[in-house]
Steps between C-alpha positions, in 0.01 A plus 500: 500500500428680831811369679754639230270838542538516869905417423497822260339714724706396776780630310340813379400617777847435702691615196292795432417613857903529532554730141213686627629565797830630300750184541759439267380172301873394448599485894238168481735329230740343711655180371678374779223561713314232247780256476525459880104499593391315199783282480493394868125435470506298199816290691280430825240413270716245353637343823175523648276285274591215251532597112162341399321723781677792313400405172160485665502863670574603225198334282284588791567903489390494142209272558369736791550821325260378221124456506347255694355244344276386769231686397093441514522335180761289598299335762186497271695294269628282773156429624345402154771226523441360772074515485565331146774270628237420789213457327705280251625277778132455683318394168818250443686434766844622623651255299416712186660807629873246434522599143469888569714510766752268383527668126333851606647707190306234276182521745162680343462641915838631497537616196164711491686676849750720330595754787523223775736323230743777508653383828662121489564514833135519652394279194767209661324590853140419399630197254677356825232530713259357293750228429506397850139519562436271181749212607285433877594465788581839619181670706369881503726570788796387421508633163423832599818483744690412209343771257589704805846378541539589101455869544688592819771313297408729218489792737811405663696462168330867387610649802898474490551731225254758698680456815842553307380838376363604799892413692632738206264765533596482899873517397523753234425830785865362708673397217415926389637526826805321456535728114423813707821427784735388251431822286531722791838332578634619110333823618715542747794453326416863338497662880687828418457545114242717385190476658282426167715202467416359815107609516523318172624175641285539809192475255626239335531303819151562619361370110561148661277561730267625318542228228433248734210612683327629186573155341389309724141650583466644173563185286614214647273433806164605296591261247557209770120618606395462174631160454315419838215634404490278224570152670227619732278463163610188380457330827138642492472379221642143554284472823183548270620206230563315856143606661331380177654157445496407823106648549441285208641166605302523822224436306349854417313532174712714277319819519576479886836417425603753293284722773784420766766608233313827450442567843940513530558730236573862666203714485660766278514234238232292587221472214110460709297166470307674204791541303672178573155343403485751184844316419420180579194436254665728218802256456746794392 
């Protein structure tokens, strides 16, 4: 939960830092400032990107703002499979791997990998690769272009919801300005009325501005980061499936193979040799 911590003390200490310094809490609640920054956001949003790329902004931001689940003993996990998928293929052939990968949720291998099974998505990747590898006549090379081709496709899919909240983060401080001149316009409608009045609509107007900016580097643009951040870990993460499979139909013995997958991993998750071994020969 550290991303919806940094949110709430993004907003404490804005919030607070302005009652402490003896503002008036109900100046910030300005409805039509929300209606026309919000409102216009969520529009350009709308003409900007297709509904399904909402849809998946949306799914994204939540995703992001969770734990990670690429964790140390995700890629433990992932690496048991693969050594025991491996070994199970160089004592029998790669024809005996067609069962597992063809029926994986009623294979012993994949099964016994509970964590790795949690995603479908990378469980289709290594399935498909293997798939091609087991019918012939596809070399090393080229099917590490088209493992390769397979994530930047990934990546590329990932990305569109990122870039759309990043183009709404970039909007939101104009579209404050846009809510700022239009309240400064009904402000000067009260040009010769008491001067409360008008200081009143004055700080109204400037709200948009501050609305905007603060929305869009307090919330929206950290959240796009987050989301970034986090396709940066699945592609890590898909280029150490793709490192091992490929390392492994070269030819490498699986305890090399699964070596190149651990050698990918990003160091702050990377288990050592002694602990992928450790792993290895206690078949957890």
């Amino acid at each position: 939960m550290p991303a919806l911590i940094g949110l709430a003390i993004v907003v404490a200490a804005v919030f607070g830092g302005y009652v402490l310094g003896n503002g008036e809490p109900a100046l910030l609640f300005q409805p039509p400032e929300f209606v026309i920054i919000w409102g216009a956001a969520l529009g350009s949003v709308i003409i900007a990107t297709t509904p399904a790329v909402l849809k998946r902004t949306l799914g994204s931001a939540k995703h992001a703002l969770s734990p990670s689940r690429f964790t140390r003993a995700l890629y433990l996990d992932t690496l048991k499979l693969y050594f025991d998928l491996f070994q199970r293929s160089r004592k029998l052939g790669m024809m005996a791997l067609e069962k597992d990968i063809e029926r994986p949720m009623e294979s012993e291998v994949f099964a016994a990998r509970k964590l790795f099974l949690k995603d479908r998505e990378s469980l289709r990747f290594v399935c498909d690769t293997l798939r091609v590898a087991i019918s012939g006549g596809v070399g090393a090379f080229d099917l590490d272009q088209l493992a390769e081709s397979d994530i930047e496709s990934r990546r590329a899919f990932h990305r569109r919801p990122i870039d759309s909240l990043f183009t709404v983060a970039d909007a939101l401080p104009g579209l404050g300005i846009v809510a700022a001149v239009l309240g400064i316009v009904i402000a000067m409608t009260a040009l010769g009325g008491p001067p409360e009045e008008l200081g009143r609509k004055v700080a109204a107007a400037l709200v948009g501005t501050f609305l905007g900016v603060f929305t869009s580097y307090g919330f929206v643009s950290p959240v796009a980061s987050a989301m970034e951040a986090r396709e940066e870990e699945e592609s890590h993460y898909y280029q150490a499936l793709r490192a091992g499979l490929i390392a492994f139909i070269r030819g490498n013995p699986p305890i090399m193979a699964v070596e190149f997958a651990r050698r990918v991993i990003p160091q702050d998750v990377r288990p050592t040799f002694a602990e992928m071994e450790l792993y290895l020969k206690g078949g957890r």
